[in-house]
C-alpha positions as CSV (number, residue, x, y, z in Angstrom):
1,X,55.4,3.3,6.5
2,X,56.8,2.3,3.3
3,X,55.0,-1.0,3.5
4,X,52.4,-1.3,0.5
5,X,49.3,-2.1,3.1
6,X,49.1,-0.5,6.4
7,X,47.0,-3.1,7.4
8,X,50.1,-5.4,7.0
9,X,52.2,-2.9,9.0
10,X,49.4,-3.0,12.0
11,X,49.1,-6.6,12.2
12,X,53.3,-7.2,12.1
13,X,53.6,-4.4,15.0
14,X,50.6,-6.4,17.3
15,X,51.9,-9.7,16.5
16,X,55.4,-9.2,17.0
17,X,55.8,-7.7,20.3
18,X,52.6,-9.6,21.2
19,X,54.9,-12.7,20.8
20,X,58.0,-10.9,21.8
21,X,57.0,-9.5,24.8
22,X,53.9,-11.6,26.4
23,X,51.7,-9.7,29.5
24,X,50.2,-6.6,29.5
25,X,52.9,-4.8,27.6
26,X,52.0,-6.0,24.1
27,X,48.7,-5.3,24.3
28,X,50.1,-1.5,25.2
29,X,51.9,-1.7,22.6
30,X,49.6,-2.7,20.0
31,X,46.9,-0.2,21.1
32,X,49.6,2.8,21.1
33,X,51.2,2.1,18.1
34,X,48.5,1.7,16.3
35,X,46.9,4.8,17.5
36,X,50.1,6.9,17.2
37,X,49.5,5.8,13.5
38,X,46.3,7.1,13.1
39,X,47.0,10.7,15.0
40,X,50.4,11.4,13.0
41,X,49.2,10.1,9.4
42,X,45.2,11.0,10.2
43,X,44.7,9.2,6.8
44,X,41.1,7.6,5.8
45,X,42.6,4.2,5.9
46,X,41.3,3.7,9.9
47,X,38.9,0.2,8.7
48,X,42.2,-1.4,7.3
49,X,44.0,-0.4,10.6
50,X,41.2,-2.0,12.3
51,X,40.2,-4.8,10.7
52,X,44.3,-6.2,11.1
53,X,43.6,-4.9,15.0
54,X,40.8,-7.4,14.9
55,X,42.4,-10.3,13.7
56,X,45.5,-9.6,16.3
57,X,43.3,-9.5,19.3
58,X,43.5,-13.7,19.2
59,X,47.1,-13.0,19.8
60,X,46.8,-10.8,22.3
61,X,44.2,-12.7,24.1
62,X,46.7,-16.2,24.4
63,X,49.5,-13.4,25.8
64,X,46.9,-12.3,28.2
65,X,46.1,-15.7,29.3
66,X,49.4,-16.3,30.5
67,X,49.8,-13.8,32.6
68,X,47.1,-11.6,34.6
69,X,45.7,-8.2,32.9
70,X,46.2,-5.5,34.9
71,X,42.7,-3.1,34.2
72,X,44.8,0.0,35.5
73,X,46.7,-0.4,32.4
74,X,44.1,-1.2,29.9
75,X,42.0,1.7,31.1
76,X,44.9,4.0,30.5
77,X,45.7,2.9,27.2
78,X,41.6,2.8,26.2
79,X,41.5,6.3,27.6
80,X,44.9,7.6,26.0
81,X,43.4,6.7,22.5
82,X,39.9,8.6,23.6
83,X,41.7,11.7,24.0
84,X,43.3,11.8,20.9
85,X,41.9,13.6,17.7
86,X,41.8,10.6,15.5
87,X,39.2,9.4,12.8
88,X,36.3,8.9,14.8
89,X,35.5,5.4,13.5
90,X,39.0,4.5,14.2
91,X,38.7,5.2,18.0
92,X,35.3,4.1,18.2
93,X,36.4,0.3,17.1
94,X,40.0,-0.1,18.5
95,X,38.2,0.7,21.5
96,X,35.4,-1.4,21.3
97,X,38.5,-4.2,20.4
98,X,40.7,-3.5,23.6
99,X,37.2,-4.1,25.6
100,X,36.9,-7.0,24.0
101,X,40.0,-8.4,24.9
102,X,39.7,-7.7,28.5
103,X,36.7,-9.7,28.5
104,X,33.6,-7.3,29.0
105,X,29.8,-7.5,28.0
106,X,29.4,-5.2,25.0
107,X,25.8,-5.4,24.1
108,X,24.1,-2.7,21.5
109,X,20.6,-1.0,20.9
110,X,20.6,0.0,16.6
111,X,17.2,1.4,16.3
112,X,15.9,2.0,13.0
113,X,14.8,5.7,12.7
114,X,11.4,5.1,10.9
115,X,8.7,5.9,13.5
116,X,8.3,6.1,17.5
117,X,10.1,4.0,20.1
118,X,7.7,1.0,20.7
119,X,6.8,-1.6,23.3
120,X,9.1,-4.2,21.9
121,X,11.9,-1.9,20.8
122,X,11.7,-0.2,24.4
123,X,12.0,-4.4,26.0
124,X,15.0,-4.8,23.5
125,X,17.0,-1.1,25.1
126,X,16.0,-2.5,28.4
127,X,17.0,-5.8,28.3
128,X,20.5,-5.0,26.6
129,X,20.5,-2.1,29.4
130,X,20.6,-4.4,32.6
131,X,23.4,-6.9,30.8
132,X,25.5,-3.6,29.9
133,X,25.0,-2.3,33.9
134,X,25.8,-6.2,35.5
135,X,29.9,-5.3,35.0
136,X,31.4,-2.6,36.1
137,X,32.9,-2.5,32.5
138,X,30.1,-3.2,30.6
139,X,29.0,-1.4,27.9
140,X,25.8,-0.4,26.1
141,X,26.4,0.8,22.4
142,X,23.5,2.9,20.7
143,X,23.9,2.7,16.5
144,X,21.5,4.1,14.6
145,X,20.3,1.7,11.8
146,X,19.7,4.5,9.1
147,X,20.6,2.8,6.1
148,X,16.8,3.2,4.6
149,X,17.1,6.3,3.2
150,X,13.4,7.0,1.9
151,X,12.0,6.1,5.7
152,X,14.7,7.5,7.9
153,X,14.5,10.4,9.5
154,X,15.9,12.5,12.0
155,X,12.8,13.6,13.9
156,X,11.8,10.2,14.0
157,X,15.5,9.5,15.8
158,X,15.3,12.6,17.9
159,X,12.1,11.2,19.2
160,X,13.7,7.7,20.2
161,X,16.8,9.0,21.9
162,X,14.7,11.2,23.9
163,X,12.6,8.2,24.6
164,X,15.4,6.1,26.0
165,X,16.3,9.3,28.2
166,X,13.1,9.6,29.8
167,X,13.1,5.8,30.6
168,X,16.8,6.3,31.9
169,X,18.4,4.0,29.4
170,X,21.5,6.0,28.4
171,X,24.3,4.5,26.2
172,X,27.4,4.4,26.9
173,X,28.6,4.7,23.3
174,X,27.2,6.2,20.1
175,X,24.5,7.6,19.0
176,X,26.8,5.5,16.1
177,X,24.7,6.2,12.3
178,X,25.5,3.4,9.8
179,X,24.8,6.3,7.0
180,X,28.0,7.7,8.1
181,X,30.1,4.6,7.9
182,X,29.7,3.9,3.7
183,X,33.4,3.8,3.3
184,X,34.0,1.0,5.9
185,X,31.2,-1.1,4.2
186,X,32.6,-0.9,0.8
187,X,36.4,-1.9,1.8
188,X,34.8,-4.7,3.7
189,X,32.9,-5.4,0.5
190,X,36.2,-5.5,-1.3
191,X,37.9,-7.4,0.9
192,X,34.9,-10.3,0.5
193,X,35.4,-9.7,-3.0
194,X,39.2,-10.2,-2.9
195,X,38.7,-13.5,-1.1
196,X,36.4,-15.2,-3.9
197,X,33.3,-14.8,-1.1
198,X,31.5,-11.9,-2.8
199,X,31.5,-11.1,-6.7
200,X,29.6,-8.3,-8.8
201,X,26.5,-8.7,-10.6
202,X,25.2,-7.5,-13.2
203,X,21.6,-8.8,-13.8
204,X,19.0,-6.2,-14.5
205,X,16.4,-6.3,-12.3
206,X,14.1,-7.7,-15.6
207,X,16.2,-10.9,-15.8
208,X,16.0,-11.0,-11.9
209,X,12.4,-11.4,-12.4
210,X,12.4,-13.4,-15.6
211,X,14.4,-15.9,-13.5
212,X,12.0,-15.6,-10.5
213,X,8.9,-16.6,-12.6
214,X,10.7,-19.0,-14.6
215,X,11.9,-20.7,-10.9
216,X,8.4,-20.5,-9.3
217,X,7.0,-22.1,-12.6
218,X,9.1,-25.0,-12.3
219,X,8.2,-25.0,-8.6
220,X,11.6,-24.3,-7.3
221,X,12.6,-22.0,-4.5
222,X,12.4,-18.3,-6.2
223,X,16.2,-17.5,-5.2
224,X,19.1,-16.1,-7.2
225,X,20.3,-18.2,-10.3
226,X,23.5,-17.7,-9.4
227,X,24.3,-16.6,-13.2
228,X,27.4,-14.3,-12.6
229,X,28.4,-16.4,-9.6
230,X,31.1,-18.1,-12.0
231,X,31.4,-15.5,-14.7
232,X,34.5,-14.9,-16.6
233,X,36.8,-12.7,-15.0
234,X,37.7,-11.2,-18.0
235,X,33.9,-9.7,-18.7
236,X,33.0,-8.6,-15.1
237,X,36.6,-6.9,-15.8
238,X,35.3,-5.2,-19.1
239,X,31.5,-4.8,-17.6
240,X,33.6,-3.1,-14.5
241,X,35.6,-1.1,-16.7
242,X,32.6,0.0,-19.0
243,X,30.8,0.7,-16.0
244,X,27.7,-1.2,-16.5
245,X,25.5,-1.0,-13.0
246,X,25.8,-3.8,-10.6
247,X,25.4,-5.0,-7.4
248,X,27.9,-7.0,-5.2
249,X,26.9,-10.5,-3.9
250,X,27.6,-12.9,-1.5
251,X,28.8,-16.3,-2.4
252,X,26.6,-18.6,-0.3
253,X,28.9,-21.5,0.2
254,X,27.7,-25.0,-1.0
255,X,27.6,-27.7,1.8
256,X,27.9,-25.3,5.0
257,X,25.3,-25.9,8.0
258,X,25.3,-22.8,10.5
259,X,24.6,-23.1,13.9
260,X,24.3,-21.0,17.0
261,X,23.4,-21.7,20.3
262,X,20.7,-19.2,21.2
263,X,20.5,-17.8,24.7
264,X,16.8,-18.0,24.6
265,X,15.9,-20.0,21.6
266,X,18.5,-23.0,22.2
267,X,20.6,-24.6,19.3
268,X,19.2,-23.2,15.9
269,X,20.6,-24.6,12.3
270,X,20.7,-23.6,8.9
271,X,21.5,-25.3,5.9
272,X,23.0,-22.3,4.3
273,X,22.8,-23.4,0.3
274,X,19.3,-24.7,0.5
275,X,17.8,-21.5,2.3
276,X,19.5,-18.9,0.6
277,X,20.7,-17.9,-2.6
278,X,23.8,-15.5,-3.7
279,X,22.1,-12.8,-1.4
280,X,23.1,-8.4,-2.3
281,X,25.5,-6.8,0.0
282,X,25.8,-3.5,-1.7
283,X,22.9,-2.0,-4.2
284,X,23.8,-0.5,-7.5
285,X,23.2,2.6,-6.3
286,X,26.5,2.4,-3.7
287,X,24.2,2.0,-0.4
288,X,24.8,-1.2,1.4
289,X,21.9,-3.6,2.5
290,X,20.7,-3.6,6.1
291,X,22.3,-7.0,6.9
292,X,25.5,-6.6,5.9
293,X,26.3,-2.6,7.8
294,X,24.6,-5.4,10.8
295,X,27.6,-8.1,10.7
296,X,29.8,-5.5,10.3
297,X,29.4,-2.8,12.7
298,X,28.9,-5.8,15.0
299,X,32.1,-6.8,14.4
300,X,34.2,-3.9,14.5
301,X,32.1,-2.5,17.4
302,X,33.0,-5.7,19.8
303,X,29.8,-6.7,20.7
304,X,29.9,-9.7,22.6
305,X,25.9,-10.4,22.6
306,X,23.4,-9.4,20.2
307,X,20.0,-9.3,21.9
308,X,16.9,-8.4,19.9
309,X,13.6,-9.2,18.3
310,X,12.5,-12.9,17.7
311,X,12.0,-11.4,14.1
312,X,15.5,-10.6,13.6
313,X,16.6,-14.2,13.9
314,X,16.1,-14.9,10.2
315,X,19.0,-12.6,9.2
316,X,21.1,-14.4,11.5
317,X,22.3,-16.7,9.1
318,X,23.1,-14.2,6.5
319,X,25.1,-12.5,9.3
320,X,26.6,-15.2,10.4
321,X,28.4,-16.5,7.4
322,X,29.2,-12.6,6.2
323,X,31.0,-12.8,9.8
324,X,32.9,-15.7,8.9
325,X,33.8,-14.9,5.8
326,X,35.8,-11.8,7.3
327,X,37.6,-13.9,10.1
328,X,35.5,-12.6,12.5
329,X,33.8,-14.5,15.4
330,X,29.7,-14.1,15.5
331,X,28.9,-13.1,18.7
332,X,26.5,-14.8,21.3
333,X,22.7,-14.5,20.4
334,X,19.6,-13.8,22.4
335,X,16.2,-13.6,19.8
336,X,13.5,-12.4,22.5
337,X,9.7,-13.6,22.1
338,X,7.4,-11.5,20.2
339,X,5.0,-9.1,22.6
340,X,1.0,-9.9,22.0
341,X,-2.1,-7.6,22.9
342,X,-4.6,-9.6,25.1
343,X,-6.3,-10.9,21.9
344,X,-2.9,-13.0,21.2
345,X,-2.2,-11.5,18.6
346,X,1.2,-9.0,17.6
347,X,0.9,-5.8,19.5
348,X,0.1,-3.2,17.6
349,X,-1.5,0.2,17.1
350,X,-5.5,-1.1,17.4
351,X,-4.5,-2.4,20.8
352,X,-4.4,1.3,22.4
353,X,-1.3,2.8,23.5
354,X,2.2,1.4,22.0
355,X,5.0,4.1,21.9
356,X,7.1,5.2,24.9
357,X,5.7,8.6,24.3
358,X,2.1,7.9,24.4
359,X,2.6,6.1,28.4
360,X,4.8,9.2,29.1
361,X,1.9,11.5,28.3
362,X,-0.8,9.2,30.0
363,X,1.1,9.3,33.5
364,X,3.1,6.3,33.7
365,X,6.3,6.2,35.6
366,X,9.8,6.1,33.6
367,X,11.0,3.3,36.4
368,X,7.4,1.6,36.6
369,X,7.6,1.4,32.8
370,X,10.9,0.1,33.6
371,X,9.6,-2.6,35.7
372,X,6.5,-4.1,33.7
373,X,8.7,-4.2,30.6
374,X,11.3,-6.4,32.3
375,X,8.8,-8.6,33.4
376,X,7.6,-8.8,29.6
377,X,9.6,-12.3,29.1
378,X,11.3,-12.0,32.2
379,X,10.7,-13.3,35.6
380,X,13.5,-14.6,38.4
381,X,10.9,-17.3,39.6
382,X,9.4,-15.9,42.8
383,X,6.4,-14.1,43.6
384,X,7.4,-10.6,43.7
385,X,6.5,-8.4,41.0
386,X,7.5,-4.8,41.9
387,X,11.5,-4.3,41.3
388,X,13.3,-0.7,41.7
389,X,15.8,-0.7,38.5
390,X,18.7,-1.6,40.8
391,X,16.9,-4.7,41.6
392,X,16.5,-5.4,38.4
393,X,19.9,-4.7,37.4
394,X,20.8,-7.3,40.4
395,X,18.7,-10.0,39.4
396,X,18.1,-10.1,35.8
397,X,19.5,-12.6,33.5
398,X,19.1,-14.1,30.3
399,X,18.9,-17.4,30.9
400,X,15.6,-16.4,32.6
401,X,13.7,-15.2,29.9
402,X,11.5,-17.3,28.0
403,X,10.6,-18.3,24.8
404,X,7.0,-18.0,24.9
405,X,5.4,-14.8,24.1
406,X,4.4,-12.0,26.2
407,X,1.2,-11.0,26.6
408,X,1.0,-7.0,27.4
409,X,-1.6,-6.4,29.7
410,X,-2.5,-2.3,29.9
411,X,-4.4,-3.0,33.6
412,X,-1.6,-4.7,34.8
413,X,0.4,-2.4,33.9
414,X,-1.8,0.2,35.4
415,X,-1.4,-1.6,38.6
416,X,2.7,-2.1,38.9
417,X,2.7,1.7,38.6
418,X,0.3,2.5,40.8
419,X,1.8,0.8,43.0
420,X,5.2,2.7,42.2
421,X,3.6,5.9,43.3
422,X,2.4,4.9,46.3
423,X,6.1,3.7,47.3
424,X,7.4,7.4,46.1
425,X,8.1,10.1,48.5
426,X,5.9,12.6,48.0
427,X,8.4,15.5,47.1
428,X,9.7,13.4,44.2
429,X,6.1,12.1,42.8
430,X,5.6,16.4,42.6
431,X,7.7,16.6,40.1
432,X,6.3,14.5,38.0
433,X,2.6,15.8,38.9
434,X,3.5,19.4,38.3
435,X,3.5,18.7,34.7
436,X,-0.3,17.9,34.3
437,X,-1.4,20.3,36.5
438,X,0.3,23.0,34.4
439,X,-1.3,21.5,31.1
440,X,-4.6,20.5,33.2
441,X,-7.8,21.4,31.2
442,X,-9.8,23.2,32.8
443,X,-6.9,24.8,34.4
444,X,-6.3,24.4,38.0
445,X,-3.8,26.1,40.2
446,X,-0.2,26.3,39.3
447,X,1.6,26.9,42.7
448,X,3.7,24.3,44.1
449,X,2.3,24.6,47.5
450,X,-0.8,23.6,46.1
451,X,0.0,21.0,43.7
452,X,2.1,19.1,47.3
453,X,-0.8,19.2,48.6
454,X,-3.0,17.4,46.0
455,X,-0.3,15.1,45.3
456,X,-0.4,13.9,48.8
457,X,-4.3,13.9,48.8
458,X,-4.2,11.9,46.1
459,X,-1.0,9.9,45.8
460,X,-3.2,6.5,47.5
461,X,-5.7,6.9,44.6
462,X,-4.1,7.3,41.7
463,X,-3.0,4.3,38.9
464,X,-1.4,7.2,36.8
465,X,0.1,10.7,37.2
466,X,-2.8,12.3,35.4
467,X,-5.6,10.9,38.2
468,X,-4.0,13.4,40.7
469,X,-5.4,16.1,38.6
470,X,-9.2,14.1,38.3
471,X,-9.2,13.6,42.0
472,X,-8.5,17.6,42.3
473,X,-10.7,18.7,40.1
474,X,-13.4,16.7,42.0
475,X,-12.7,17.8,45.5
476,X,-12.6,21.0,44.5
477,X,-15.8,20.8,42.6
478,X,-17.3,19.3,46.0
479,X,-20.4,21.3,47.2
480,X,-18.9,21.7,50.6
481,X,-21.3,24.6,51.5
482,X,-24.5,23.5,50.1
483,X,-23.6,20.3,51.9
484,X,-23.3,21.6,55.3
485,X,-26.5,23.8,55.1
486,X,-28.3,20.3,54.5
487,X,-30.1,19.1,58.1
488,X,-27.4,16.4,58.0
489,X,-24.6,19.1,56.9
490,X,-25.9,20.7,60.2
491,X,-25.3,18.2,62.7
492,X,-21.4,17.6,61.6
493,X,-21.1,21.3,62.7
494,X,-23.6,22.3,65.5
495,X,-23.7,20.4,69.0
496,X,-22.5,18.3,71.2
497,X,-21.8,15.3,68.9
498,X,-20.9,17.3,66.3
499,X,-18.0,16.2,63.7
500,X,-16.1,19.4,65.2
501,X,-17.1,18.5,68.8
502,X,-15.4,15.1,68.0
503,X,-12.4,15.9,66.2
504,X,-11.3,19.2,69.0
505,X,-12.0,15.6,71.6
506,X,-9.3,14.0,69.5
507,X,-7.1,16.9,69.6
508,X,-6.9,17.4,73.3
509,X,-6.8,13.8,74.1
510,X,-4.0,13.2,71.8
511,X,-2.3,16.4,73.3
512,X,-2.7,15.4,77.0
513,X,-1.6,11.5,76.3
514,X,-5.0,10.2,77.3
515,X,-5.8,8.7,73.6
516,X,-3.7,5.3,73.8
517,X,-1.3,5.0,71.1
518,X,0.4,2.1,69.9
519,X,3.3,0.6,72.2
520,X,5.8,-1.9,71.4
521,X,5.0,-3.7,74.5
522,X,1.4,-3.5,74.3
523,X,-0.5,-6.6,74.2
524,X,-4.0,-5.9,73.1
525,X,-3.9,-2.4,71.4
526,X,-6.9,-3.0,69.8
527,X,-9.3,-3.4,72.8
528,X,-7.7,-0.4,74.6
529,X,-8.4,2.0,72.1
530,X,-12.0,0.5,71.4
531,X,-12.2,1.5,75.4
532,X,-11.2,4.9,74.8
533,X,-13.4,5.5,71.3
């Protein structure tokens, strides 16, 4: 404890008994010790601890390779450090490290709270959802990205969580808000800083745009001049000291070529120097940029496969070399197609109804939403186009989605869940009627009995949950009496071929077993109930 980094101390504990005692038993070790530390010294310090639990993982991983994890263990050890009342971030990413080393999916959903959950943010849950559910010790990690302080807002998260409730989606882990994890970014900051692959600047932001102009005049790429890239230590020391604003950048390194090997996309390159310059990792006002808290939290959270918008795959590269630059290994990628309205082009807002809440007030089913957004990029290359979610869950798989766009089709989707309330028991598709009967407009009745028996009168009808309350309102509204004192009403009423003279004919025939019903070992049904009719 007397050590001057604690970080240091972490990493000789793991890698010592990790080489001294190979198995199961070092990993034990290394997860205990480092979480006794944490509960007796419950110092601010937890990053440090973590980032050295990071880098020991690789040894733990070549101890477990030579000789079999027992999951027993693990899962004791993982929930030992869950009961304790440590630094939440501390818990949070050893955790999310011990998972890692046993091998398991960690995928993650980081919303930004600026608006409604939409179309392609609810494909992105979804899709991150099944890979989570596919292993029994898979896990889905919700983060909120709310590092955009003038948009963010808590309504505007309230309103996506309860979103991903009402489509079923719930996370495993989280919600985790980057605006909460500001210490973490800056040590991390420092720590880039202390290994020459981040540096303060301090241009104004009127030579920023001096430089841009002069750049674009010269028709050169408008990116960073790299003026304090280089600068003499001893001024940023005195421009530190005097405390003269500045931001912190990244050092893009000359030369490198980042790659990745997309899971939908394929092999995508970067030529780092030419497509970037020195880019910001923390603003002069102390708030990190959006890409950096990314690679980060990433890291430190485990996740083993980052799947998200096609958009998003731009900030790859800066992720990826902030990832290397901290010893950390970038995780596998997945950038999903963007999601077009039937005019091909982007989905938006002039294309009728976009947000998870708008198809929840219109009648659509939670699991038939479910179903047409999986199929949004998705298909497992057979005909069938109605899946229950543990179908999906079954079947789904990355390497099935495609890279071609999706084109969001409102009747089809109309049509996959009217097809998922016709396959509903009719107790079940109540409770989801009850809702718009209670809200109906003109009101109708209210009591349960009633609203059964509407749903069931309707249930073959209706596309979605609000047509059960249409096709009320209408046979209600029928003229049943004025109908039946009609000359035509009259004869489904009075005589011998009356409707009522027919149907009491059913009755008894069906009651006595002389209407012929259908018989497993009856040849020609048909003609001997034509006979009888």
């Amino acid at each position: 404890l007397h050590t001057p980094s604690p970080a240091h101390l972490s990493a000789r504990i793991g890698m010592g008994y990790a080489g001294h005692r190979a198995g199961i038993g070092s990993l034990s070790l290394l997860l205990f010790a480092i979480g006794m530390m944490s509960i007796f010294l419950n110092t601010r310090w937890s990053s440090s601890l973590v980032g050295s639990a990071v880098r020991t993982r690789g040894v733990a991983r070549m101890a477990l390779q030579t000789r079999a994890l027992s999951a027993r263990r693990l899962d004791s050890a993982i929930r030992f450090l869950r009961s304790q009342p440590v630094v939440k971030t501390l818990k949070r990413d050893m955790c999310a490290a011990a998972a890692e080393v046993a091998g398991s999916q960690r995928v993650r959903f980081a919303p930004s709270p600026t608006g409604s959950l939409h179309v392609g943010g609810a494909r992105t849950a979804l899709y991150n959802w099944l890979i989570a559910r596919k292993e029994a010790e898979g896990k889905f990690v919700l983060r909120v990205e709310d590092t955009d302080v003038e948009r963010s807002t808590k309504e505007s998260e309230k309103s996506v969580l309860g979103d991903l409730e009402w489509l079923g989606l719930k996370w495993d882990e989280g919600p985790f808000r980057q605006s909460e994890r500001g210490e973490i970014y800056k040590e991390m900051v420092q720590k880039l800083v202390d290994s020459g692959h981040a540096y303060p600047c301090f241009s104004t932001d009127k030579e920023l745009e001096e430089a841009k102009e002069k750049a674009l005049a010269e028709g050169k790429n408008a990116k960073y001049d790299g003026k304090w890239r280089d600068a003499d230590p001893e001024v940023v020391k005195k421009m530190l000291e005097d405390g003269v604003p500045h931001t912190y950048r990244f050092k893009v390194p000359k030369g490198e070529v980042i790659s990745i090997d997309d899971k939908v996309r394929g092999k995508v390159s970067w030529d780092a120097e030419a497509t970037l310059g020195d880019f910001i990792l923390l603003r002069s006002t102390g708030i990190p940029v959006y890409n950096f808290c990314v690679a980060v939290d990433d890291a430190l959270m485990g996740i083993s496969t980052v799947i998200r918008a096609e958009e998003h795959l731009t900030n790859t590269l800066r992720q990826v070399l902030i990832l290397n630059a901290l010893g950390f290994k970038p995780p596998q990628y997945a950038h999903l197609s963007l999601i077009l309205g039937q005019d091909k082009q982007k989905l938006s807002k002039r294309h009728g109804a976009t947000s998870v809440t708008q198809f929840k007030d219109e009648g659509f089913l939670p699991d038939a939403m479910i179903n047409y957004l999986a199929l949004l990029g998705w298909n497992e290359g057979v005909d069938q186009e109605i899946y229950s979610v543990d179908e999906l869950v079954e079947k789904f798989a990355l390497e099935r989605v495609i890279k071609s766009p999706a084109v969001f089709d409102m009747e089809k989707l109309r049509w996959v869940n009217g097809q998922h309330i016709k396959g509903m028991e009719v107790e079940e598709l109540q409770k989801f009627v009850s809702p718009f009967f209670e809200s109906a407009s003109p009101s109708l009745p209210t009591d349960p009995e009633f609203i059964k028996a509407a749903t069931k009168m309707s249930q073959q009808r209706m596309d979605v949950l609000i047509d059960s309350t249409e096709i009320t309102r209408d046979a209600l509204g029928h003229p049943l009496t004025e109908t039946l004192e009609t000359a035509q009403g009259k004869k489904l009423v009075e005589g011998d071929e009356s409707f009522a003279d027919l149907a009491s004919t059913i009755v008894k025939d069906y009651e006595t077993g002389t209407m012929p019903l259908p018989r497993p070992d009856s040849e020609d049904y048909g003609a001997e109930f034509k006979k009888w009719a």
